[in-house]
N, C-alpha and C positions, 0 to 999 in steps of 0.2 A: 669829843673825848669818849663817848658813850660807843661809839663804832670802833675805836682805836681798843677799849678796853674786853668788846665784845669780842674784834678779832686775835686778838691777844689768848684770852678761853678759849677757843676755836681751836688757833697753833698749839696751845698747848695738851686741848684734846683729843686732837689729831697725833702728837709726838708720841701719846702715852698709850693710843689707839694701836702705832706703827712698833710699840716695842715690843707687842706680845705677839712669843710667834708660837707655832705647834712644835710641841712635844712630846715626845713617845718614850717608854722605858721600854728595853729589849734584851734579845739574847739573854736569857734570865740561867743562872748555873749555879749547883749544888754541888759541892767541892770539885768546883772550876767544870762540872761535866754537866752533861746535857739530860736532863731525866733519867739519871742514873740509879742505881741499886747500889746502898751504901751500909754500912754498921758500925756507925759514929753517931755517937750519943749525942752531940750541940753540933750538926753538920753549920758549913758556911753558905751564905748564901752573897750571890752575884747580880748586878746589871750593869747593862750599859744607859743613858741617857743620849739621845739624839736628837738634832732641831736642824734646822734649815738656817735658822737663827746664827749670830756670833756674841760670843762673852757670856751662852748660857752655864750660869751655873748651879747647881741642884745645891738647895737649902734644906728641905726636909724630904723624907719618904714616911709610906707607910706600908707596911708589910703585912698579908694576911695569909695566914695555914690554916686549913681545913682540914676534915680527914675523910669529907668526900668531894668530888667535883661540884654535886651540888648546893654544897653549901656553900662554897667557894662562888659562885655562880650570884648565888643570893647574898654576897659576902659578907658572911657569914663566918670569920676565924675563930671557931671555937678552938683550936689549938695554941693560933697566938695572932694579936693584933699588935702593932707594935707600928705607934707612931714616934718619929723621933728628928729634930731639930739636928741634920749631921749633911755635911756633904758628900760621906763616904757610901762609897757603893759597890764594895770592892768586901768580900770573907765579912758579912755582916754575921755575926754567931747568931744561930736560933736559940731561943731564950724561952720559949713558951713550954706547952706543957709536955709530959716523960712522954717519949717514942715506943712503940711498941714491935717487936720482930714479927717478920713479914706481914706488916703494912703499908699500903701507900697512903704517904702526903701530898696534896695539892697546893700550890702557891702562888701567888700575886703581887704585884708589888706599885706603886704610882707615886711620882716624884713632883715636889712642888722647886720651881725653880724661880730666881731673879725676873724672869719674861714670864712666867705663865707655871697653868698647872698642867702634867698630862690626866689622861686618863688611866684608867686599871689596863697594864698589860695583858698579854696573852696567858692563859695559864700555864705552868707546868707543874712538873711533878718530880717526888724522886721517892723512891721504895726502899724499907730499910730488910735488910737482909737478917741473920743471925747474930743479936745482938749480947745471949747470953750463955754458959756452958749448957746450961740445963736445957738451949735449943735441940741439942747433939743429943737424938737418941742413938742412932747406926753404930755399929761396931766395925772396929781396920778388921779388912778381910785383904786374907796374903797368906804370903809365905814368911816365918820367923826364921827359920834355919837354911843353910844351906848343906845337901847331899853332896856324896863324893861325886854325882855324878854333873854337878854343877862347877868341877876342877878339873878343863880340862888336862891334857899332856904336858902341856908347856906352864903349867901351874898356874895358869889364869883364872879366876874365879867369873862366873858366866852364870848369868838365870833369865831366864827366858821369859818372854812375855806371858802374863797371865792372861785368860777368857774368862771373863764374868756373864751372868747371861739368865735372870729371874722372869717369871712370867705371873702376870696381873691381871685382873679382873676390874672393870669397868663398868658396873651399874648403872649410871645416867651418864647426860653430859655432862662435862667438867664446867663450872665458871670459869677457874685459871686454874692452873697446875705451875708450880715451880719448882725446880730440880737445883738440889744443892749438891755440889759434889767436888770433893779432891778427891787427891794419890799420892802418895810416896813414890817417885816419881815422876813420869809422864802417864798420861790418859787420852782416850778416848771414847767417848759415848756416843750409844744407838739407843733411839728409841722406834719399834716398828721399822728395825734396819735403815732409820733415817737417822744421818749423822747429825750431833747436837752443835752447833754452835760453828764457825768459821776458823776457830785457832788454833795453833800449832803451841807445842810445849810448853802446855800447861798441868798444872799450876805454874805460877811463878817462882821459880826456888827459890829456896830460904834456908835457914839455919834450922834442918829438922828437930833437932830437940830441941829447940825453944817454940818454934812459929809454924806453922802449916798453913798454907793460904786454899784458900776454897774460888770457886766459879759459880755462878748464879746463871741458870736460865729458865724464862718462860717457855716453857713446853705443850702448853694446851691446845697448841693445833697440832698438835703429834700425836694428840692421845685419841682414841677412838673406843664406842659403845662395845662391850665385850671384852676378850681377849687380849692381851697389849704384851708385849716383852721389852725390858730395857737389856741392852749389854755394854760390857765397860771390856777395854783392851788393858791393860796396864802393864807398862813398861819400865825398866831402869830406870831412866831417866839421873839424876844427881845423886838420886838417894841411893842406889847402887849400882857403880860403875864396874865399867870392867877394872882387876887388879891382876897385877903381877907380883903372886905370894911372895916370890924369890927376892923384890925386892926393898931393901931395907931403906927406912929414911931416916934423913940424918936433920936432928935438929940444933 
């Protein structure tokens, strides 16, 4: 009876041995993007849970923000820890403390599941861009009017691309440099006659009197000790197209 009951504990510590498998939290995304630069006040945050395993299902997580990697590291959320009893892991709203404009966040996150617990994911990040008006020092530079000599013959109204083109001084090396920049219009930027960024027709249009959209980049390997120039092209683009004075529309 005493062997019957021993191998019985055995089978049954073995089935419970056999049910925990490895698990990993991944792919980890900040309004659905990858270490993005954002200016949303409660960003969402994302993972995925993966196992080799079948029928895992994620019971709790816990989430931690930093607001450097090392404290992330020594985990350490002084921004916000947040354990919670949820299977969701899908636009969890961040909840911790007020975000500050151009800062980076660090994040983590580790999921306890039916089979097991993982460990802490890999980290990432996501930086917040310009989050309030009183960011905006710069002033629109352009043209407000149009000359007779922007109508041609055929009464079409026509304005040509502007050159923008300021030159800077560079005291030490930079830590980071980030360049905030729209148009009315279309753009594009030089820093040190190197082009900034990979896209075409940008900004995004939008409905100019209500919304202006802006483009974010890190710049700091473009910048060098001394001397530096940025230039900006700026084109039509949406905000003013070609027109045919002559004609009328009918609504």
């Amino acid at each position: 009876m005493k062997k019957i009951v021993m191998l019985c504990c055995f089978a049954s510590t073995l089935i419970a041995c056999m049910e925990k498998v490895s698990v990993e939290a991944v792919n980890l995304r900040c309004e659905n993007l990858d270490n993005p630069v954002i200016d949303v006040s409660a960003p969402r945050l994302s993972w995925e849970t993966v196992s080799e395993g079948r029928d895992v299902r994620q019971k709790l997580y816990r989430i931690l923000v930093s607001s450097s990697l090392e404290k992330l590291n020594n985990d350490e959320g002084d921004m916000w820890d947040s354990k919670v009893k949820s299977d969701n892991s899908v636009y969890v709203t961040y909840e911790g403390e007020p975000l500050s404009s151009r800062t980076e966040y660090y994040w983590k996150v580790k999921v306890k599941t039916n089979k097991g617990e993982s460990k802490w994911s890999k980290p990432a990040s996501w930086s917040m861009g310009l989050t309030d008006k009183s960011d905006w020092q710069a002033k629109w530079t352009g043209l407000d009017t149009i000359s007779e000599k922007d109508v041609v013959k055929e009464q079409r109204t026509r304005l040509a691309a502007r050159y923008f083109r300021k030159e800077f001084n560079v005291a030490k090396k930079v830590e980071k440099a980030v360049l905030y920049i729209s148009g009315l219009g279309l753009y594009e930027a030089y820093i040190n006659a190197g082009r900034i960024g990979e896209q075409v027709l940008s900004p995004t249009p939008t409905d100019y009197s209500k919304v202006v959209k802006y483009n974010t980049f890190d710049v700091t390997s473009q910048l060098k000790e001394g001397n530096n120039a940025i230039g900006v092209i700026l084109g039509n683009g949406r905000f003013f197209t070609m027109r045919n004075r002559n004609v009328r529309n009918f609504g």
